[in-house]
Backbone as CSV, one residue per row, in Angstrom:
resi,resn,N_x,N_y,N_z,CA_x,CA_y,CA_z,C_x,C_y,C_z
1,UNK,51.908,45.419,15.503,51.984,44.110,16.136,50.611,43.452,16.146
2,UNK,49.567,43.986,16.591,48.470,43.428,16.619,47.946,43.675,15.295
3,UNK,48.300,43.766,14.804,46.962,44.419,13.064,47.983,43.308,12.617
4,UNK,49.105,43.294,12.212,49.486,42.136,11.238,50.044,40.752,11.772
5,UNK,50.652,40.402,13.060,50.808,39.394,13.758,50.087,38.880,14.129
6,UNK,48.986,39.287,15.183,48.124,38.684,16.102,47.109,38.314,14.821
7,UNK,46.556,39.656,14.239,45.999,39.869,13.106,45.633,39.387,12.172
8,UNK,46.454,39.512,10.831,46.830,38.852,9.752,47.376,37.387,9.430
9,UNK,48.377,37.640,10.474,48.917,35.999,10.278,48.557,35.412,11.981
10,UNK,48.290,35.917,12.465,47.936,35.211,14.085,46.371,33.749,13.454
11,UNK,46.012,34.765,12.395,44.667,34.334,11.789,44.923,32.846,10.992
12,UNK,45.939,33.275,10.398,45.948,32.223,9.181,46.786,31.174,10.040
13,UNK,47.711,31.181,10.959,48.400,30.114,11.614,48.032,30.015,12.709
14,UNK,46.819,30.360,13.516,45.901,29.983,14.671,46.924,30.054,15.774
15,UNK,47.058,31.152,15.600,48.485,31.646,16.725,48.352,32.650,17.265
16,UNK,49.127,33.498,18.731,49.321,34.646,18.767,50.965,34.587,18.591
17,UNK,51.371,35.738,18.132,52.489,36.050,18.204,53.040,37.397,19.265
18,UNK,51.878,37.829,19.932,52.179,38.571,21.211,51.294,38.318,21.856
19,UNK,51.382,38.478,23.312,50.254,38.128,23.951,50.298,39.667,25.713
20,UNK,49.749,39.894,26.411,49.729,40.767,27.087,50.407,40.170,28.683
21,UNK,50.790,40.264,29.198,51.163,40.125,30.399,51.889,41.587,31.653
22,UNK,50.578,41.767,32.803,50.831,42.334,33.731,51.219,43.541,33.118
23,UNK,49.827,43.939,31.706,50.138,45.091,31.555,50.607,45.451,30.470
24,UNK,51.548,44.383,30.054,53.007,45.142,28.693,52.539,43.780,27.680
25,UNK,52.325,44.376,26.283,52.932,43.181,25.508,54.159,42.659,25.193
26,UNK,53.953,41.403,25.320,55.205,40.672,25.101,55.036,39.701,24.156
27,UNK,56.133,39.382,23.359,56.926,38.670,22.230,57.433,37.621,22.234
28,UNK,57.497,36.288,21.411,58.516,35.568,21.306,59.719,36.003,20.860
29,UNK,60.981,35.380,21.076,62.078,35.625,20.512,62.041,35.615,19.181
30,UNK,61.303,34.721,18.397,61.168,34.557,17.096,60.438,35.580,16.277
31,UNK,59.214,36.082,17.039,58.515,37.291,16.785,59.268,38.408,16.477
32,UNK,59.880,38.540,17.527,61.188,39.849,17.877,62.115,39.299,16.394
33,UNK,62.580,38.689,15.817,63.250,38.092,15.112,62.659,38.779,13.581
34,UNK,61.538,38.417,13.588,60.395,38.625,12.749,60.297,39.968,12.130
35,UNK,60.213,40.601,13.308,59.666,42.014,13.594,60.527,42.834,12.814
36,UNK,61.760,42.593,13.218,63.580,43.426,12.356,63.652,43.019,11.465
37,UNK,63.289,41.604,10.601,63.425,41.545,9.445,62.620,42.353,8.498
38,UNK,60.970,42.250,8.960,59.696,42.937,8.419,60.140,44.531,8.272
39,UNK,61.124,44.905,9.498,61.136,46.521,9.587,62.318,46.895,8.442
40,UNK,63.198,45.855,8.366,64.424,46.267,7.392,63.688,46.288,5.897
41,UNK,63.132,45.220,5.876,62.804,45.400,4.439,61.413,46.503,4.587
42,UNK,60.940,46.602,4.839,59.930,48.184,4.927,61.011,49.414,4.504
43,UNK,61.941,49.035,5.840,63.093,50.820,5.772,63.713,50.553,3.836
44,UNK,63.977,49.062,3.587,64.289,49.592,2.484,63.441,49.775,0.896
45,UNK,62.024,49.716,1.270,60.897,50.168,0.256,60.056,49.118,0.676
46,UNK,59.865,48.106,0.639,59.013,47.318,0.426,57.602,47.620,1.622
47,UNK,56.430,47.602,0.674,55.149,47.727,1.090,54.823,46.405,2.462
48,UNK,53.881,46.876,3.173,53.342,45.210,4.120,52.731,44.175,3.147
49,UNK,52.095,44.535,1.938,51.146,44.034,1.265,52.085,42.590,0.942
50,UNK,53.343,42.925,0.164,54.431,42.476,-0.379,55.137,41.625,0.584
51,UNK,55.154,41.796,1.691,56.226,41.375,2.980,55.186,39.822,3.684
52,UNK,53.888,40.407,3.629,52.888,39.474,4.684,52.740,38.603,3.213
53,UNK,52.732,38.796,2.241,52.306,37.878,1.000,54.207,36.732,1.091
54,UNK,54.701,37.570,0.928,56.344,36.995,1.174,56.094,35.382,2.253
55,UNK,55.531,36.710,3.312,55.950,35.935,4.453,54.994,34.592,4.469
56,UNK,53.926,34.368,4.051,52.984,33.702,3.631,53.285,32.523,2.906
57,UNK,54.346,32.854,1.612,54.813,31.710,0.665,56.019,31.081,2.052
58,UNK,56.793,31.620,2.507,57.277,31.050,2.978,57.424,29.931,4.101
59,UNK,56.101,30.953,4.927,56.307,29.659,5.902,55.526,28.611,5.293
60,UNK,54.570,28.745,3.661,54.617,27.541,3.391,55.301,26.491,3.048
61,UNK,56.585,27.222,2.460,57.498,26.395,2.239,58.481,25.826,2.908
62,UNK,58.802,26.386,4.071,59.451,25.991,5.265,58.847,25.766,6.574
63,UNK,57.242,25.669,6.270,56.083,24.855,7.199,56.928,25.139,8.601
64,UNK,56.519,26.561,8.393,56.679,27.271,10.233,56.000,28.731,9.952
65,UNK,55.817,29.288,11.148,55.205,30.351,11.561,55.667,31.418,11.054
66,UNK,57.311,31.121,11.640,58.342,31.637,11.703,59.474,32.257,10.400
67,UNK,59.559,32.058,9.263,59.921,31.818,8.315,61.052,33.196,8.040
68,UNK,61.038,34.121,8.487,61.584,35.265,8.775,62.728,35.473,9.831
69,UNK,62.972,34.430,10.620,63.639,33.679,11.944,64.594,32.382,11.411
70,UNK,64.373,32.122,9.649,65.064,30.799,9.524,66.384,31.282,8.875
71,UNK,67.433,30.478,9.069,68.823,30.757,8.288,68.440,30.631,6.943
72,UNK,67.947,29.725,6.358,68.067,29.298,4.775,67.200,30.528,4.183
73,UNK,65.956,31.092,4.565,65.335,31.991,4.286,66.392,33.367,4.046
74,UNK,66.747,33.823,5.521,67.463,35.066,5.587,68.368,34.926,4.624
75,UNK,69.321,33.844,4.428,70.588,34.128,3.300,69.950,34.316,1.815
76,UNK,68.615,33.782,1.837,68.009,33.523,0.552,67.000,34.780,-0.208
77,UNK,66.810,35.203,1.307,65.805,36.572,0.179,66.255,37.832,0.025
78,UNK,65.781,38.151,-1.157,66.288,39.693,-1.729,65.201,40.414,-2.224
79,UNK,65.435,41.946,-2.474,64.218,42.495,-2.477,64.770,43.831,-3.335
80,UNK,63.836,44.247,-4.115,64.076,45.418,-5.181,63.726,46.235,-4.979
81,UNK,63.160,47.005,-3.406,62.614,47.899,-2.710,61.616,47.677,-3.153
82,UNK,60.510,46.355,-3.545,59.182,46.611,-4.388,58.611,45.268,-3.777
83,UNK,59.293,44.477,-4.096,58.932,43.009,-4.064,60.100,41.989,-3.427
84,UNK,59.540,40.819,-3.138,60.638,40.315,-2.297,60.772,38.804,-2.753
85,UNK,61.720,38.081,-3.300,62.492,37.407,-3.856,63.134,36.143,-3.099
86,UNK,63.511,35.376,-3.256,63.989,34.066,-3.047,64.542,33.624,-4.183
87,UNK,65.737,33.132,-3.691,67.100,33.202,-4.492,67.306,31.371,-4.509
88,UNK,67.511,30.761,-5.164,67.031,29.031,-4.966,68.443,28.663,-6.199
89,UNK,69.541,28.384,-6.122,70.696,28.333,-6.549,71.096,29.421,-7.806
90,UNK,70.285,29.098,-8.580,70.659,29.983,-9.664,69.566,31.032,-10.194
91,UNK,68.157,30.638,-9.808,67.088,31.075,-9.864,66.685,31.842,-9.035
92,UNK,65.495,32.851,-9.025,65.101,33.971,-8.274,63.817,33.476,-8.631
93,UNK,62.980,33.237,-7.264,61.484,33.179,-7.406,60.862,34.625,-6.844
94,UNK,59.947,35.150,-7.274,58.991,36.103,-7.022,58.060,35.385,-5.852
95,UNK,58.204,35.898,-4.661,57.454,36.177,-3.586,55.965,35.886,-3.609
96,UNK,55.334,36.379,-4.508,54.230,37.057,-4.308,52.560,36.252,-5.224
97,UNK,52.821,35.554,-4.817,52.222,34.489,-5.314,51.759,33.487,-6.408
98,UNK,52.388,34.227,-7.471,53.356,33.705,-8.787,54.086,32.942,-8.774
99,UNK,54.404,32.554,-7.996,55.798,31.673,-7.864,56.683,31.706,-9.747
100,UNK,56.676,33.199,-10.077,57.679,33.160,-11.433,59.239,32.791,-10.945
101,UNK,59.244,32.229,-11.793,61.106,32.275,-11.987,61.710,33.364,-12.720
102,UNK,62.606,33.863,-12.230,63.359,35.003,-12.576,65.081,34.591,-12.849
103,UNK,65.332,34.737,-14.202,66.737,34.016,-14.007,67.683,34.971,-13.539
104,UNK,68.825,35.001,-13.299,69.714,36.162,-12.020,70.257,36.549,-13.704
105,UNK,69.274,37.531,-14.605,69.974,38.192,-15.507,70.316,39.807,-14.742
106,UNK,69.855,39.697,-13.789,70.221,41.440,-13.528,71.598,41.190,-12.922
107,UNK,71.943,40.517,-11.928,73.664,39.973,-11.876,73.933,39.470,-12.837
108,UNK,73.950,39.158,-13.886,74.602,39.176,-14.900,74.622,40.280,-15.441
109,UNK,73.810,40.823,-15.533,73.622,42.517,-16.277,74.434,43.486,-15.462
110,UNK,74.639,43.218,-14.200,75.560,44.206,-13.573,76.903,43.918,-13.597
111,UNK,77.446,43.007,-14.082,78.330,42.646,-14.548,79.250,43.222,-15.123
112,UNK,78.412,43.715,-16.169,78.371,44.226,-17.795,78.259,45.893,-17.624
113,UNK,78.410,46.372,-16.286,78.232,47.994,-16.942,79.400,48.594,-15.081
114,UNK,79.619,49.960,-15.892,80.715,50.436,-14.841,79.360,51.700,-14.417
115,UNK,79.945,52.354,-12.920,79.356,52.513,-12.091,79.976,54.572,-11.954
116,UNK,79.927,55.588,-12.187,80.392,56.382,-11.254,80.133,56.678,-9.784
117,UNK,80.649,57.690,-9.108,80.320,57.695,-7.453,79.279,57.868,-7.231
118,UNK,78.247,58.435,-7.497,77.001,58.713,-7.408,76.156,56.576,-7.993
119,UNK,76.935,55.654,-8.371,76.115,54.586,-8.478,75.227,54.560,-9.547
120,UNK,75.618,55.942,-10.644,75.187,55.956,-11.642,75.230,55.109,-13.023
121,UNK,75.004,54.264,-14.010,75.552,53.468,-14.969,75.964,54.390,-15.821
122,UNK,77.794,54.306,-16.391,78.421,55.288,-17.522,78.940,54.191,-18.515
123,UNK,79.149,53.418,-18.361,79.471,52.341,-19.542,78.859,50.932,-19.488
124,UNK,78.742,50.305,-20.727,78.165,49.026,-20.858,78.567,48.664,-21.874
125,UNK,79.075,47.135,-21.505,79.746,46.556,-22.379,78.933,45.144,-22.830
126,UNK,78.558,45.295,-24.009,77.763,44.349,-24.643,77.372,42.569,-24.562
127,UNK,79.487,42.509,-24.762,80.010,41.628,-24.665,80.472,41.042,-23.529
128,UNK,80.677,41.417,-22.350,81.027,41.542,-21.614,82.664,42.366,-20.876
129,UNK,82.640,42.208,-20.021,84.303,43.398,-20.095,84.953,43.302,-20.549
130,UNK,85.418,41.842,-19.932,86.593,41.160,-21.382,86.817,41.559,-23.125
131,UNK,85.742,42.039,-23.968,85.749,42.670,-24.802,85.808,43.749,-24.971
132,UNK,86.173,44.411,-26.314,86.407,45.534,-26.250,85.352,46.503,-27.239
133,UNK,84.137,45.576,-26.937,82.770,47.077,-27.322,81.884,47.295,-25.807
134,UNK,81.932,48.666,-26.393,81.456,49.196,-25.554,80.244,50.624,-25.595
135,UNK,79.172,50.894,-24.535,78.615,51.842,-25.103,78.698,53.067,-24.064
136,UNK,79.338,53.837,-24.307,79.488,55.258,-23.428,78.317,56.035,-24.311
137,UNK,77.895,56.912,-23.357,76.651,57.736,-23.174,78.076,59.013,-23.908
138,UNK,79.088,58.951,-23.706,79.885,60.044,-24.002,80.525,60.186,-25.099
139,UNK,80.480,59.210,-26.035,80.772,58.932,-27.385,80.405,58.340,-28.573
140,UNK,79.728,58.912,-29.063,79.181,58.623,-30.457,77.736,58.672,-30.260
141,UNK,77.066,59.476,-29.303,75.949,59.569,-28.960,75.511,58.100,-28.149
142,UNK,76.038,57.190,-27.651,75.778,56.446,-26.987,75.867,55.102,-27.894
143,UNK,76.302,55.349,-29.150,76.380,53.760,-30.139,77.811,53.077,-29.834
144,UNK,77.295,52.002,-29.808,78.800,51.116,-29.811,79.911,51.231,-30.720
145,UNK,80.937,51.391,-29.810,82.275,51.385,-30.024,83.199,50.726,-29.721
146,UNK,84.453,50.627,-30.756,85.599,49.564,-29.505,86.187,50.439,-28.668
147,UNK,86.435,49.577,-27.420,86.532,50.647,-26.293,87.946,51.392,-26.556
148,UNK,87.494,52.772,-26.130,88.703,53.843,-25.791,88.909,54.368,-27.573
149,UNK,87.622,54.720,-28.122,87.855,55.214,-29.447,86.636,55.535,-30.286
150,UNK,86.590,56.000,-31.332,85.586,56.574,-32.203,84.753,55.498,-33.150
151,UNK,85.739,54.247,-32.928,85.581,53.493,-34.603,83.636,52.867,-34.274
152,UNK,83.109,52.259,-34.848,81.805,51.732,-34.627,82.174,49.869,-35.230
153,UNK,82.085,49.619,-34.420,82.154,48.575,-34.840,81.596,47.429,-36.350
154,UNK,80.525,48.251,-36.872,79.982,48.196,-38.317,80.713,48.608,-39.069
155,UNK,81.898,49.409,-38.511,82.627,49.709,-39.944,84.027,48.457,-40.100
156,UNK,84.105,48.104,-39.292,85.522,47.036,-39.264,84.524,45.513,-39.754
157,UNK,83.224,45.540,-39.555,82.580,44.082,-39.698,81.601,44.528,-41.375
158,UNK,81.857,45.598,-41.882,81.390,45.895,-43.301,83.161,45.109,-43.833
159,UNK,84.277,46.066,-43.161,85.303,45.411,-44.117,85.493,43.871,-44.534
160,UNK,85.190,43.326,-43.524,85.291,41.983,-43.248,84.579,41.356,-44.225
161,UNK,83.235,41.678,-44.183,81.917,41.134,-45.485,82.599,41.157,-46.439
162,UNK,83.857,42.389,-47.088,84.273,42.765,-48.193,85.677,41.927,-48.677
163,UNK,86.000,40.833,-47.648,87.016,40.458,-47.984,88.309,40.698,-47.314
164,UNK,88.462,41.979,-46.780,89.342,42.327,-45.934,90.014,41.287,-44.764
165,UNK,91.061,40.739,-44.676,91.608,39.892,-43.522,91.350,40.587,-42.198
166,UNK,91.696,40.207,-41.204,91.492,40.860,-39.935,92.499,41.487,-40.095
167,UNK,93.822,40.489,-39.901,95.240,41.283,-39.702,95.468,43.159,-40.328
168,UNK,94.721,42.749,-41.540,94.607,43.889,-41.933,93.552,45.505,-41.746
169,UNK,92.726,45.057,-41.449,91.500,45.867,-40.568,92.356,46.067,-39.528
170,UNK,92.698,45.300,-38.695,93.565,45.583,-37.272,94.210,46.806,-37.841
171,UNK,95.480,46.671,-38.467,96.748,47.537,-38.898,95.802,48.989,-39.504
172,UNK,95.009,48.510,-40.320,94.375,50.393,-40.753,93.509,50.837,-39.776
173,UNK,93.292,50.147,-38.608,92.558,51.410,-37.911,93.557,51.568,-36.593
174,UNK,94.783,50.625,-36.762,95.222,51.074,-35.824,94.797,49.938,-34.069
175,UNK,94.227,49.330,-34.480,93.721,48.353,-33.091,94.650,47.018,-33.252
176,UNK,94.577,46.006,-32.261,94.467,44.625,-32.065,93.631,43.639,-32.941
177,UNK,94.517,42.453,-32.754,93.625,41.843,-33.772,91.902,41.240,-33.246
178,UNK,92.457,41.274,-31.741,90.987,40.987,-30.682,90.367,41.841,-30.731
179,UNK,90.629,43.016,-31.103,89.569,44.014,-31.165,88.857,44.271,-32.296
180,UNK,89.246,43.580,-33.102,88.841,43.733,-34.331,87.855,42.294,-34.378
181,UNK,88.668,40.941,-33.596,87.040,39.981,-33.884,86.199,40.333,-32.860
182,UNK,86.378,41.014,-31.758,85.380,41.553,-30.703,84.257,42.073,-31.532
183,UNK,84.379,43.196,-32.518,84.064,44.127,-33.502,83.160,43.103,-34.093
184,UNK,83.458,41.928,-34.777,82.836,40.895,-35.518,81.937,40.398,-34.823
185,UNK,82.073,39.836,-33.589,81.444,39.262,-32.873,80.418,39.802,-32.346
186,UNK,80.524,41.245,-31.889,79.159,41.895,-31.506,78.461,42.146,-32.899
187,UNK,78.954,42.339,-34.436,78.139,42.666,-35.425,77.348,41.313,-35.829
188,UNK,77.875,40.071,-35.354,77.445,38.779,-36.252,76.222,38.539,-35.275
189,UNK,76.911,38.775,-33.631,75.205,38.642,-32.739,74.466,39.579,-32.778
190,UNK,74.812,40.670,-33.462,73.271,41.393,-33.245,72.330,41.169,-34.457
């Protein structure tokens, strides 16, 4: 309380944020407010270095003390147990005095991959789910495949180069005809 409130930022916003009375320190409500946010994101990794730099951009940007105490803040920041984030519609700004933009590719990227119980990543799908390539760690040494099978998708998008119709690639390996331009589609974007 005193090393980084009174302290750190008591300094930079010519404030106390506790003060002593009859003995006991005491708090604003907003402080107290403060305090549980600072401690949650600590419990979940994040350094003070990271949190007081956080907290710093913010109340510049929401020109208060308090910035840790505001609704738009709380719904808005996120944190990677490392660093702490602000989420601004579609964009993710970095905290920390960069002001980088970060586009929300990791929700998009989580999108794109299945999970076992342990929260581990076992599949990823290139294309997204809706398609049917996919890369299991459990088949084919981890190279893309159409899902639920052996084929590689280079071999249905070699036929294709060769002239081969889809309809027909479909019927000899046995798939859909979507699975077969899925097949195309991940070979033409990569």
């Amino acid at each position: 309380m005193r090393e980084y409130w009174d302290g750190t930022l008591g300094k930079i916003y010519a404030t106390n944020y506790s003060w002593k009375t009859d003995g006991y320190r005491a708090v604003s409500f907003h402080t107290l407010i403060e305090f549980y946010v600072m401690m949650q994101l600590s419990e979940a990794g994040v350094k003070p270095s990271p949190i007081l730099k956080a907290h710093q951009e913010l109340s510049k940007w929401f020109k208060t003390p308090f910035p840790f105490a505001n609704k738009s803040v709380l719904q808005s920041i996120r944190t990677d147990a490392k660093n702490i984030y602000f989420q601004l519609d579609d964009l993710t700004i970095s905290l920390d005095g960069t002001h980088q933009l970060n586009m929300n590719f990791i929700a998009l990227f989580f999108k794109k991959l299945d999970f076992d119980r342990k929260d581990l990543a076992t599949h990823f799908y290139p294309l997204g789910r809706d398609k049917s390539i996919v890369i299991d760690p459990s088949r084919k040494m981890g190279q893309a495949t159409i899902a639920n099978s052996n084929i590689y998708p280079e071999t249905l998008y070699k036929h294709f180069k060769a002239g081969d119709p889809i309809p027909y690639i479909a019927h000899i390996y046995q798939l859909n005809e979507i699975q077969v331009q899925n097949a195309l589609e991940y070979c033409q974007a990569a």
